[in-house]
N, C-alpha and C positions, 0 to 999 in steps of 0.2 A: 315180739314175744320175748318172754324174760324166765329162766328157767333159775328158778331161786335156788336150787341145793347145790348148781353149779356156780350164781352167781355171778351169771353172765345174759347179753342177750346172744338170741338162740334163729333170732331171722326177725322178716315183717310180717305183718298182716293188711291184706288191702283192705279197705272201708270202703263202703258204699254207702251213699245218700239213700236220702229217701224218696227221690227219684227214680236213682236205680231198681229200688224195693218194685217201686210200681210198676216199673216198664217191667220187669222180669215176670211180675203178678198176672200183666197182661197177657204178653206169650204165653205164662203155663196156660190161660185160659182159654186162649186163641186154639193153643196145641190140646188139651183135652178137648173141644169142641171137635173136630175133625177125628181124634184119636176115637173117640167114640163113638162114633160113625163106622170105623174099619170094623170090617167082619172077623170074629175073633181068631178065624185061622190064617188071616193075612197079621196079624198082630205079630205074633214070633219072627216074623221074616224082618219086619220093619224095627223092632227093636234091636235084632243083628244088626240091622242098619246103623241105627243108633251107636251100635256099642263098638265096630268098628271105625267109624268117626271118630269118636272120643278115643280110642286107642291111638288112631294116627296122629290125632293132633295133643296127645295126652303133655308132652313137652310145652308147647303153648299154653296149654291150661295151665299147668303148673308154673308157669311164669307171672301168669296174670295174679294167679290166687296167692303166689309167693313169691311178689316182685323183687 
């Protein structure tokens, strides 16, 4: 990333193929098929799920996404 008014760069960005596009494509599809299925009051529980996951591993991710 290149931040022009400071005129410097400012970090990376990782790129992904168009490979990755598709595997990723597929999960979301694999994950809405089953997501769809749960009954909507088990829904909220399972997304806490979700969102404390990504909280714990938030460090990780941001490594990945900003190598």
């Amino acid at each position: 990333m290149f931040d022009p008014s400071a005129e410097q760069s400012t970090g990376t960005i990782a790129i992904g193929s168009a490979a990755d596009a598709e595997r990723a494509i597929e999960a979301a599809r694999a994950a809405f098929t089953t997501y769809s299925q749960t009954p909507k009051g088990e829904r909220p529980a399972l997304l806490e799920r979700i969102l404390a996951i990504l909280k714990r591993r938030r460090h990780e991710i941001g490594d990945i996404i900003l190598p």
